[in-house]
FISE-768342 format. One line per field, with one value per residue: x, y, z of N, C-alpha, C in turn; residue number from 1. Coordinates in nm, 2 decimals, always signed. Layout:
REM FISE-768342
n_xx = (X, ...)
n_yy = (Y, ...)
n_zz = (Z, ...)
ca_xx = (X, ...)
ca_yy = (Y, ...)
ca_zz = (Z, ...)
c_xx = (X, ...)
c_yy = (Y, ...)
c_zz = (Z, ...)
resi = (NUM, ...)
This chain:
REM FISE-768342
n_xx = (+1.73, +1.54, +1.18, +1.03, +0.86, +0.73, +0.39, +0.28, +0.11, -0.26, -0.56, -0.87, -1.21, -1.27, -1.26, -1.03, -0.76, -0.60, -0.35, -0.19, +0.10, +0.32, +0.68, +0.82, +0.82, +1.08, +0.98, +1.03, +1.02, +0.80, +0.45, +0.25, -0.03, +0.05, +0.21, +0.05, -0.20, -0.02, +0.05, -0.24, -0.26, -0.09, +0.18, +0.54, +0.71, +0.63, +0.46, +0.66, +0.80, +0.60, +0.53, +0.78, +0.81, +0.60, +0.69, +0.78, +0.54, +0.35, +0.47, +0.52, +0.19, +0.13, +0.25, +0.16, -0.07, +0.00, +0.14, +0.23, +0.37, +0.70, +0.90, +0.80, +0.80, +0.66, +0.38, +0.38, +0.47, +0.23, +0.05, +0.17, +0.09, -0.16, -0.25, -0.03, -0.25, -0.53, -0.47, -0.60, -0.87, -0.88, -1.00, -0.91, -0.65, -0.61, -0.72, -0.55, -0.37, -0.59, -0.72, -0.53, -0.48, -0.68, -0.68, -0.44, -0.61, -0.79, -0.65, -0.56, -0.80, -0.85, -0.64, -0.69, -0.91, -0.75, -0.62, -0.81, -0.85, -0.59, -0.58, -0.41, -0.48, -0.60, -0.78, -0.78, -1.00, -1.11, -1.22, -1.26, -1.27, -1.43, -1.33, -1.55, -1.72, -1.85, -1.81, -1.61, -1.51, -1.18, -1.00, -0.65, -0.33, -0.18, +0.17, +0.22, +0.15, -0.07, -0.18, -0.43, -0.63, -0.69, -0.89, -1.08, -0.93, -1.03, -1.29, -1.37, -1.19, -1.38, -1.62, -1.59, -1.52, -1.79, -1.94, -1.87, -1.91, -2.18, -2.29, -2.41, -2.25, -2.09, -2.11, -1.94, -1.69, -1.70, -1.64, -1.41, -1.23, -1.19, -1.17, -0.98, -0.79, -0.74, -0.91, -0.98, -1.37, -1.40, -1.18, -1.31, -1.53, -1.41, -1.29, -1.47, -1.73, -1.96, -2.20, -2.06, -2.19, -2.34, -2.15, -2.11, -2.33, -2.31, -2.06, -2.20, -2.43, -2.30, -2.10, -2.28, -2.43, -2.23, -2.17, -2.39, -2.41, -2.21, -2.24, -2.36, -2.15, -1.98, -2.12, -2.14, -1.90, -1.77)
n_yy = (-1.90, -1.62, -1.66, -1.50, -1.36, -1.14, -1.07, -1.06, -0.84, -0.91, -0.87, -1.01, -1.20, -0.94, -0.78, -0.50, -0.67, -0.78, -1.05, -1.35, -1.42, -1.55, -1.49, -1.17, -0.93, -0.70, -0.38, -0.25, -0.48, -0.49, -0.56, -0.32, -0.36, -0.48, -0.31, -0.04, -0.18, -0.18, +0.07, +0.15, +0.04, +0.11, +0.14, +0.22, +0.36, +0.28, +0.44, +0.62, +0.45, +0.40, +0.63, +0.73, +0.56, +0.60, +0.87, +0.96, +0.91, +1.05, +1.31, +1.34, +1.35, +1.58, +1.76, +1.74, +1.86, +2.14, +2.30, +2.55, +2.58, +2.63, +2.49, +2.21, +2.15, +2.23, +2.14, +1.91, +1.82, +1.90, +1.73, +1.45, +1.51, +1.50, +1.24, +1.07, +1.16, +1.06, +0.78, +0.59, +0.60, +0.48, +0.19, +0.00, -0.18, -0.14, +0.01, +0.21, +0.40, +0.56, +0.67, +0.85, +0.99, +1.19, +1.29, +1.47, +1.62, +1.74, +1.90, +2.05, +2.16, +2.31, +2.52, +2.60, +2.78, +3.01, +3.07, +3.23, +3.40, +3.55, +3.64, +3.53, +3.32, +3.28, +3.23, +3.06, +3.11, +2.86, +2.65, +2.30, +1.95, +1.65, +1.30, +1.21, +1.41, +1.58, +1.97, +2.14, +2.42, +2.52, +2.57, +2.74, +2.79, +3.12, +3.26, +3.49, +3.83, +4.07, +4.38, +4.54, +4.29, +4.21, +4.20, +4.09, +3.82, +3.76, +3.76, +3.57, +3.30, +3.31, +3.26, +3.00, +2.87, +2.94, +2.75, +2.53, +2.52, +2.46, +2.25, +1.93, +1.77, +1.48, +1.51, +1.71, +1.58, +1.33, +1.46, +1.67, +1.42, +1.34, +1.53, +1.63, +1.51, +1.33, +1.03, +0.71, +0.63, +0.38, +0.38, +0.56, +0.53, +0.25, +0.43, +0.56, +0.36, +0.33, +0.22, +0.19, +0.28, +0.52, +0.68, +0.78, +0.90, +1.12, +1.26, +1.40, +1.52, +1.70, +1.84, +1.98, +2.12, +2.31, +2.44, +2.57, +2.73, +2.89, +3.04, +3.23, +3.43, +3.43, +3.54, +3.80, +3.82, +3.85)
n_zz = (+2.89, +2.98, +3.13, +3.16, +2.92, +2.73, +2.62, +2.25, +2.02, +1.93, +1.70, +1.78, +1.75, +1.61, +1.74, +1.87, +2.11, +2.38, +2.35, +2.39, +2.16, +2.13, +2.19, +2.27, +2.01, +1.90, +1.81, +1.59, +1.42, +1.40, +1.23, +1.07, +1.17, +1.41, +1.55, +1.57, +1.73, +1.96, +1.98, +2.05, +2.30, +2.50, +2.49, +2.58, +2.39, +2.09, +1.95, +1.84, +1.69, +1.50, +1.38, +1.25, +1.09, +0.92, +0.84, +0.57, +0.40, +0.53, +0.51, +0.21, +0.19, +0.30, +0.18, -0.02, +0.01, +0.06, -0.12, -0.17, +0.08, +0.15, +0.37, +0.53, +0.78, +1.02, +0.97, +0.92, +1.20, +1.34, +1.20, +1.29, +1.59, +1.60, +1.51, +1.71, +1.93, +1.85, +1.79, +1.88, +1.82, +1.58, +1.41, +1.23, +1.14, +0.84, +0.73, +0.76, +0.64, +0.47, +0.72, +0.81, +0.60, +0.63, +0.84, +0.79, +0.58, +0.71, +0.89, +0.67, +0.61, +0.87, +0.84, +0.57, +0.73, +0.84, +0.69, +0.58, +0.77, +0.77, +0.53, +0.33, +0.07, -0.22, -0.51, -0.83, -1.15, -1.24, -1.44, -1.35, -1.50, -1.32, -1.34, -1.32, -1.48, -1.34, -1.30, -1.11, -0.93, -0.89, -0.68, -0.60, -0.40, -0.39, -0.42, -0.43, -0.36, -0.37, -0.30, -0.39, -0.46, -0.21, -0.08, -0.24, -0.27, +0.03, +0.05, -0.15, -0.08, +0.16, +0.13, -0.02, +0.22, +0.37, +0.22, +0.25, +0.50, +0.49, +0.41, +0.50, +0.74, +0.69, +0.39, +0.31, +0.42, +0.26, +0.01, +0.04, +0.07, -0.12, -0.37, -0.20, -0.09, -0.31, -0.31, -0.38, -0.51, -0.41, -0.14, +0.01, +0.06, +0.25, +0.42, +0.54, +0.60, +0.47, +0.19, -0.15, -0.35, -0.21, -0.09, -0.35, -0.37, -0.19, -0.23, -0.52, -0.43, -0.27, -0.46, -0.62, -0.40, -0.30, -0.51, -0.57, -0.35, -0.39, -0.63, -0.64, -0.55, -0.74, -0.96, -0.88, -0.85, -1.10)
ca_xx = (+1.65, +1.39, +1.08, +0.92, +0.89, +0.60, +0.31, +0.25, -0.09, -0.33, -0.69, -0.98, -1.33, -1.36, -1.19, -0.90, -0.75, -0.40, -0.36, -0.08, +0.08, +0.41, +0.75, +0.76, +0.89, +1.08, +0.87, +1.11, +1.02, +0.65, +0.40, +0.18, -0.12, +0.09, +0.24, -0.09, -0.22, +0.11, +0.02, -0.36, -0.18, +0.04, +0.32, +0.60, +0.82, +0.55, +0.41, +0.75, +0.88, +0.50, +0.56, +0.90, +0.80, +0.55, +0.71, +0.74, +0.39, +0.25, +0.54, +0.43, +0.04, +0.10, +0.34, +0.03, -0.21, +0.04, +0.24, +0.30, +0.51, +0.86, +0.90, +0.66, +0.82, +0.55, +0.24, +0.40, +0.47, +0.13, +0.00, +0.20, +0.05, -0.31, -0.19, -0.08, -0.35, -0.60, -0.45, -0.68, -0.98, -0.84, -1.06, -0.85, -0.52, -0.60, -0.73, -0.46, -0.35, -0.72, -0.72, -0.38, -0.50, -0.81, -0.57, -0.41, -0.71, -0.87, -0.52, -0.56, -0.93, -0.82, -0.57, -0.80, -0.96, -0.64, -0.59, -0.93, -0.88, -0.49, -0.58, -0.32, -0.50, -0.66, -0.84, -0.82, -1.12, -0.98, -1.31, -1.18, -1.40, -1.35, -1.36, -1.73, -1.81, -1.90, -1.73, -1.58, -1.41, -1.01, -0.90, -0.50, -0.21, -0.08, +0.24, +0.22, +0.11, -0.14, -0.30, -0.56, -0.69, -0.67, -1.03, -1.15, -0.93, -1.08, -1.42, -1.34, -1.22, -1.45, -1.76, -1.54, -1.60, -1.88, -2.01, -1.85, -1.97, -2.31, -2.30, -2.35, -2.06, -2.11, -2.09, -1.83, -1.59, -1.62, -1.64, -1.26, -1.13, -1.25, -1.16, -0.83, -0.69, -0.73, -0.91, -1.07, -1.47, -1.36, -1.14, -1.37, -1.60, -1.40, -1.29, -1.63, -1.77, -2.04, -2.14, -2.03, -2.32, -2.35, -2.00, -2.11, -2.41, -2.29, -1.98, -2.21, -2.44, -2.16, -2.08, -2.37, -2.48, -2.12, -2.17, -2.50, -2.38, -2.10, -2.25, -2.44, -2.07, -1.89, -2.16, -2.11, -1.74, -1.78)
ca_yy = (-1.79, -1.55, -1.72, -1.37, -1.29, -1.04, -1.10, -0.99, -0.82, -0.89, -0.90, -1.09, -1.19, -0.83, -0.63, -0.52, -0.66, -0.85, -1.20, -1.42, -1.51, -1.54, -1.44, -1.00, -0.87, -0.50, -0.26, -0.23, -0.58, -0.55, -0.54, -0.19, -0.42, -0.56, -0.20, -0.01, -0.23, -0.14, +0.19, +0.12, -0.04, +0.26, +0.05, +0.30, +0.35, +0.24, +0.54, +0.67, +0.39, +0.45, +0.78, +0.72, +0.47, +0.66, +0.97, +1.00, +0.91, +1.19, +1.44, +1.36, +1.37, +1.78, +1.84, +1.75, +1.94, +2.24, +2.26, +2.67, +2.59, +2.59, +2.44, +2.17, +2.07, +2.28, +2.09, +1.78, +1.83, +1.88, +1.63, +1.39, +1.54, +1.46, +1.13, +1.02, +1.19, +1.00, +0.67, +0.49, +0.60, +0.35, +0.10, -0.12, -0.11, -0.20, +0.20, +0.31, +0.52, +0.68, +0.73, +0.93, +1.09, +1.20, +1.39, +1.58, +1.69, +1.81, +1.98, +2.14, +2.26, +2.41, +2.60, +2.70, +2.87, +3.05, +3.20, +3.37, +3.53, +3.64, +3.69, +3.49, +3.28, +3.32, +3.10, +3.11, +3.11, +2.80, +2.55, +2.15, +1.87, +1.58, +1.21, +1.14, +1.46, +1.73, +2.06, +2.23, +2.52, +2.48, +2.69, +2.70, +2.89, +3.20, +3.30, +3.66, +3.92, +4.19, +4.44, +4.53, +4.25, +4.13, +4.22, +4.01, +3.72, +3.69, +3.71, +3.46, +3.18, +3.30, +3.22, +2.86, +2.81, +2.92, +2.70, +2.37, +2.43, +2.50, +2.10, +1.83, +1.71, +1.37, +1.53, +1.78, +1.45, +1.29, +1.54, +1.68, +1.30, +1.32, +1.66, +1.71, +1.39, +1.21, +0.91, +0.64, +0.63, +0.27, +0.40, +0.67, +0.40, +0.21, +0.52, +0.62, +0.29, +0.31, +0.15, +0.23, +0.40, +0.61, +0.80, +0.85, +1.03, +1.22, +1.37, +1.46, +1.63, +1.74, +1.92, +2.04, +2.23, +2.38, +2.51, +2.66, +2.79, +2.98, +3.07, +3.40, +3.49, +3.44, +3.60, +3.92, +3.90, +3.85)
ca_zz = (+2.84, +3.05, +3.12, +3.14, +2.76, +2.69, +2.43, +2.09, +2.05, +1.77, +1.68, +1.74, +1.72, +1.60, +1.87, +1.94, +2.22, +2.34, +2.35, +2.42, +2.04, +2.10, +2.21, +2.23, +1.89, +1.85, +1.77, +1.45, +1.35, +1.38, +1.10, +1.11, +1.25, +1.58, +1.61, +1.61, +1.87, +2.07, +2.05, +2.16, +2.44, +2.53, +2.52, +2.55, +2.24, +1.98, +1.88, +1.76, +1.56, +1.41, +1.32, +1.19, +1.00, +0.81, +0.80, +0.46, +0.36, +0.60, +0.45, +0.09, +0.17, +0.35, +0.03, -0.20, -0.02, +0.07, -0.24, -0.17, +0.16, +0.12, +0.51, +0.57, +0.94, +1.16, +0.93, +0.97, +1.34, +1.40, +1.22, +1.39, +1.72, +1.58, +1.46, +1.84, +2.01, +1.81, +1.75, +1.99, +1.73, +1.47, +1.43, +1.20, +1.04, +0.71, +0.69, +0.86, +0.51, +0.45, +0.81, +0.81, +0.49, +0.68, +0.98, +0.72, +0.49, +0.86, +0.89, +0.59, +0.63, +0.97, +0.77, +0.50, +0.79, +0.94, +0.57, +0.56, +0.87, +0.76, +0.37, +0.27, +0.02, -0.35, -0.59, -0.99, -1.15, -1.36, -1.40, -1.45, -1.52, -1.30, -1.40, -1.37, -1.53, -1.29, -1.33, -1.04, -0.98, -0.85, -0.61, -0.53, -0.34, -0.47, -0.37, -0.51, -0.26, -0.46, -0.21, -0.48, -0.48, -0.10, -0.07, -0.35, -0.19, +0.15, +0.01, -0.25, +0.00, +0.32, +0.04, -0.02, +0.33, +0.43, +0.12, +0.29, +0.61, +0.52, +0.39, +0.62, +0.78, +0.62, +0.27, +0.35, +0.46, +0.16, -0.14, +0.08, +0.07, -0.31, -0.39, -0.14, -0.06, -0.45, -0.25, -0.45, -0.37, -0.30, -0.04, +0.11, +0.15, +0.37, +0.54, +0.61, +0.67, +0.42, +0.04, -0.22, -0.41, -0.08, -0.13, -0.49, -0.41, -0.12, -0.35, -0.61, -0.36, -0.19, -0.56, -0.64, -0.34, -0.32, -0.65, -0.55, -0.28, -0.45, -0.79, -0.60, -0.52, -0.88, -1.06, -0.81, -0.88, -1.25)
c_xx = (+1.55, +1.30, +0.98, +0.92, +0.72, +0.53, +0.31, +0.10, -0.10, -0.44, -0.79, -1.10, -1.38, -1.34, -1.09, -0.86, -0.65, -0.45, -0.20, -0.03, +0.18, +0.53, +0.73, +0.88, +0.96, +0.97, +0.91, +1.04, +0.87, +0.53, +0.31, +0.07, -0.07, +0.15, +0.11, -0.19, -0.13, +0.07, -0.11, -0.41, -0.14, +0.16, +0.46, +0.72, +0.77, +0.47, +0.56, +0.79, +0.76, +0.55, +0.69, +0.90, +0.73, +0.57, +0.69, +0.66, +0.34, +0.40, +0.48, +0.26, +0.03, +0.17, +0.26, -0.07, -0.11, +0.21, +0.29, +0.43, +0.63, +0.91, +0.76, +0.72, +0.70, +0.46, +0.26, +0.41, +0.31, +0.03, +0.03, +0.11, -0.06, -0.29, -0.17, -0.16, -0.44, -0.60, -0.52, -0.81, -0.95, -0.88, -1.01, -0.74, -0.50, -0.70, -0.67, -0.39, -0.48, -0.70, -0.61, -0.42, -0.62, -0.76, -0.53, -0.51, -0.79, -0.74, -0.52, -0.72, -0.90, -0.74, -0.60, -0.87, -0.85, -0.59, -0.68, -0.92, -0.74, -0.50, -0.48, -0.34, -0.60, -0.69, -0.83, -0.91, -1.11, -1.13, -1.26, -1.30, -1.31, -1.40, -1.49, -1.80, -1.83, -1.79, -1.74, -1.49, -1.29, -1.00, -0.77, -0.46, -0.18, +0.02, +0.29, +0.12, +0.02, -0.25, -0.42, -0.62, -0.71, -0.79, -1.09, -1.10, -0.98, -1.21, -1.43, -1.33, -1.31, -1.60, -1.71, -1.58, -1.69, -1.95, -2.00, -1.87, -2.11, -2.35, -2.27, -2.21, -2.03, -2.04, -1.95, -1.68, -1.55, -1.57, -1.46, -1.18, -1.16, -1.15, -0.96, -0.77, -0.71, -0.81, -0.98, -1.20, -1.47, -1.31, -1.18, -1.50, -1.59, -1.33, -1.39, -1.73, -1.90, -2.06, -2.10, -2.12, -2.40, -2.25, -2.02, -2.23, -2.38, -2.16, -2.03, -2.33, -2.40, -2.13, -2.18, -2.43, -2.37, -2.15, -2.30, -2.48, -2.21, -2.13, -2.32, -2.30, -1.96, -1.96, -2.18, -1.96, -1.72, -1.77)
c_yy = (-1.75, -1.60, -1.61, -1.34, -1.24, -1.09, -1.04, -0.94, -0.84, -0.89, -1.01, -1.10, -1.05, -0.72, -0.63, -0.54, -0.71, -0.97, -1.24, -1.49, -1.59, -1.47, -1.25, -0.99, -0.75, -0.45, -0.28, -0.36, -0.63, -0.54, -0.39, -0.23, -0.38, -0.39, -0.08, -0.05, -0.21, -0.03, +0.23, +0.09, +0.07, +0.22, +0.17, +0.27, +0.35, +0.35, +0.59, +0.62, +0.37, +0.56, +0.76, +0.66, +0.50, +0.81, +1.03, +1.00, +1.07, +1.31, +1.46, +1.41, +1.54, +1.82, +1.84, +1.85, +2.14, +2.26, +2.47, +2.68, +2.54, +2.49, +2.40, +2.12, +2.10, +2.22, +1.99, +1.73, +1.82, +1.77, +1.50, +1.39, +1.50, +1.30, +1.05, +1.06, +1.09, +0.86, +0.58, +0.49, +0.48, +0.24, -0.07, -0.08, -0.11, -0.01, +0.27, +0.43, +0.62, +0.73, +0.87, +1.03, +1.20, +1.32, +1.53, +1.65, +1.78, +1.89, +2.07, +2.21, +2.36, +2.54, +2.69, +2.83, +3.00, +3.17, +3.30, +3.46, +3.61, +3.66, +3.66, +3.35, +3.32, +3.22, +3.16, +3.09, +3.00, +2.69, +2.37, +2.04, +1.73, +1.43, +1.18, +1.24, +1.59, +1.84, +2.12, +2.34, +2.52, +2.59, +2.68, +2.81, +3.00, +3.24, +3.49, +3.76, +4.01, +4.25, +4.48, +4.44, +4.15, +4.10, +4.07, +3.84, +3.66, +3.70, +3.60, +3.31, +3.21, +3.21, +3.05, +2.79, +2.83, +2.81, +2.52, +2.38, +2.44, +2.36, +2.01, +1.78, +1.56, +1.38, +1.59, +1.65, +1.38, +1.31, +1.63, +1.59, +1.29, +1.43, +1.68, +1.58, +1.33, +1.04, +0.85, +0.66, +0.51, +0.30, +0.48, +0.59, +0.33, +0.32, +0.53, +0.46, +0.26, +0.27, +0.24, +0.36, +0.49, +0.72, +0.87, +0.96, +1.15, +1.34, +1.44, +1.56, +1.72, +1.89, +2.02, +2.22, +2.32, +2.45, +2.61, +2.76, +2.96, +3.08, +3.21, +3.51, +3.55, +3.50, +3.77, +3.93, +3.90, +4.03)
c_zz = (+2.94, +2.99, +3.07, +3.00, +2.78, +2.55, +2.34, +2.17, +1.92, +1.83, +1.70, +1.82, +1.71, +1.64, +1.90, +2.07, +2.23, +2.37, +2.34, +2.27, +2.05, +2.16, +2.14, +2.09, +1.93, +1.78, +1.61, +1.36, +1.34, +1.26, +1.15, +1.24, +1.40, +1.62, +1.67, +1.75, +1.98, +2.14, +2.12, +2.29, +2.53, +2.59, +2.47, +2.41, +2.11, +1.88, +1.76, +1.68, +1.47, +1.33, +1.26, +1.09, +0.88, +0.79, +0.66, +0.35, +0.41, +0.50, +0.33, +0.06, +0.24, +0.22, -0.08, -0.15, +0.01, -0.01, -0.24, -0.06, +0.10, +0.23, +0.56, +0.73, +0.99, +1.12, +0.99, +1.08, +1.37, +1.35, +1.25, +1.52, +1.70, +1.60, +1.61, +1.90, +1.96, +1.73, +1.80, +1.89, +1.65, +1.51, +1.37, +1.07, +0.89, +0.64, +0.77, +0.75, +0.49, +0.57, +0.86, +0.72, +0.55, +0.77, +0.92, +0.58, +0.63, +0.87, +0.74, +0.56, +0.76, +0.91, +0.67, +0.62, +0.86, +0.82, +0.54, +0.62, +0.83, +0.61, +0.29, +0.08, -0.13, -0.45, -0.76, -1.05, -1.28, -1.33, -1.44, -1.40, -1.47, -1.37, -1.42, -1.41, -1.47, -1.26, -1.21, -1.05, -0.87, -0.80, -0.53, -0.48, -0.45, -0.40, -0.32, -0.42, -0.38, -0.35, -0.27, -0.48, -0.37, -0.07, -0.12, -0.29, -0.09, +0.12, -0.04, -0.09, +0.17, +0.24, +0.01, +0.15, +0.40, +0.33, +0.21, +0.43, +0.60, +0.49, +0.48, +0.60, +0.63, +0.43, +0.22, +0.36, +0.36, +0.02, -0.10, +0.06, -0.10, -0.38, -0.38, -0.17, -0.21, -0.42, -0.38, -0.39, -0.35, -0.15, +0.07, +0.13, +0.27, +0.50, +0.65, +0.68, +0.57, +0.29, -0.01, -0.33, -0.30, -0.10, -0.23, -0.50, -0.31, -0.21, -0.46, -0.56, -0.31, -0.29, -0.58, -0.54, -0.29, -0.43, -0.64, -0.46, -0.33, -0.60, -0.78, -0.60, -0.62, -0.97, -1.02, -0.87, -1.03, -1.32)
resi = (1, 2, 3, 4, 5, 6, 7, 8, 9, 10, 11, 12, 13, 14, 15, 16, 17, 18, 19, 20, 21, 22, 23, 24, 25, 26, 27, 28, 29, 30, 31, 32, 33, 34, 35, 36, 37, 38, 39, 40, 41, 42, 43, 44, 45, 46, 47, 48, 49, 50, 51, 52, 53, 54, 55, 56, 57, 58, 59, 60, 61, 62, 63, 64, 65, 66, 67, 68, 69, 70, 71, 72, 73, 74, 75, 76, 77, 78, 79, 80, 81, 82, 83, 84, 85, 86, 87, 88, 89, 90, 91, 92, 93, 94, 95, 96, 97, 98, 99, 100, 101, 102, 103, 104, 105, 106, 107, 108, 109, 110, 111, 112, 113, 114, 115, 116, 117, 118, 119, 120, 121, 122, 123, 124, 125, 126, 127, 128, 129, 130, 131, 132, 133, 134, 135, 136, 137, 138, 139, 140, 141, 142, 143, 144, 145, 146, 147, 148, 149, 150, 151, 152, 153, 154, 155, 156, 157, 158, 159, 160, 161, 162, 163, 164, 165, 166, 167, 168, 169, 170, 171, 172, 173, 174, 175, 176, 177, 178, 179, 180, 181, 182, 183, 184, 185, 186, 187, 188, 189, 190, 191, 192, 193, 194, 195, 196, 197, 198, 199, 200, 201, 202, 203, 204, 205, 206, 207, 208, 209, 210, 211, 212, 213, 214, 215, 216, 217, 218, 219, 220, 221, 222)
């Protein structure tokens, strides 16, 4: 047998870094952890059998937030491209799902902005009460073209975003992972990094001054 065998990488005291564990695995046969670190590495190949691997996580999480496309390849493509570009951010693989969810909710805010400017988007004025209570108002896709009322659309979502960027980032991040992505505020916890009764007040200020910020605009279109 070749004496040369390559190491594994893993973790420790804290930091990613490589260390000698063990004869080199395939890529194919590594856990998310030891592949992540691969890619950290820029060990060629490692990204792809990443991305392959979770292909149809990331397809399902663009198909929940863009449920009007018929052809999700070009979302998916790019958020792939985000996905290796900023794999090196990943701090640890055990939020390597929020973090992915995270890619594509920023992938679908960019695109929020892409509909304002082409007036391809429209909200219904449909109010739903979420589990702890506070009542927002749902705005979805329509497929249905209506030039009468193109106007009313790009007001409608330019007033949605100017509403969420007028909210710290901070707030903005996790009332989206709340809101878009379905996260737990368990999980937008360890996204974010912070407790738990931190997430819960930022989503509900998050709500609030959203709702203030928009309620000058719905009682104009009323």
């Amino acid at each position: 047998m070749n004496g040369n065998v390559k190491p594994l990488f893993t973790k420790s005291s804290g930091k990613n870094h490589l260390s000698l564990v063990g004869p080199e695995k395939k890529f194919s046969e590594m856990s998310d952890e030891e592949l992540i670190l691969a890619c950290q590495a820029d060990r060629k190949g490692a990204i792809d059998v990443l991305l392959k691997r979770h292909q149809s996580t990331l397809t399902a999480m663009v198909r929940k937030r863009f449920p009007e496309l018929h052809d999700l390849s070009d979302v998916v493509q790019e958020a792939q491209i985000r996905m290796w570009k900023s794999i090196g951010q990943l701090r640890s693989a055990g939020a390597f799902k929020g973090w992915l969810s995270q890619i594509v909710t920023n992938l679908c805010y960019d695109e929020l902005r892409r509909k304002v400017r082409n007036q391809d988007l429209v909200s219904l004025d449909e109010t739903y009460e979420s589990e702890d209570g506070n009542k927002m108002e749902r705005f979805v896709a329509d497929t249905k073209h209506q030039p009468d009322t193109d106007m009313q659309r790009k007001e409608l979502v330019a007033a949605l975003e100017t509403a969420l960027e007028k909210i710290p980032h901070e707030f903005r991040q996790s009332v989206l992972l709340r809101e878009v992505d379905g996260l737990s505020y368990e999980e937008i916890a360890a996204i974010t990094n912070v407790e738990l009764g931190t997430v819960k007040s930022r989503i509900s200020r998050a709500r609030t001054k959203i709702q203030k910020q928009m309620s000058g605009y719905l009682k104009d279109a009323a």
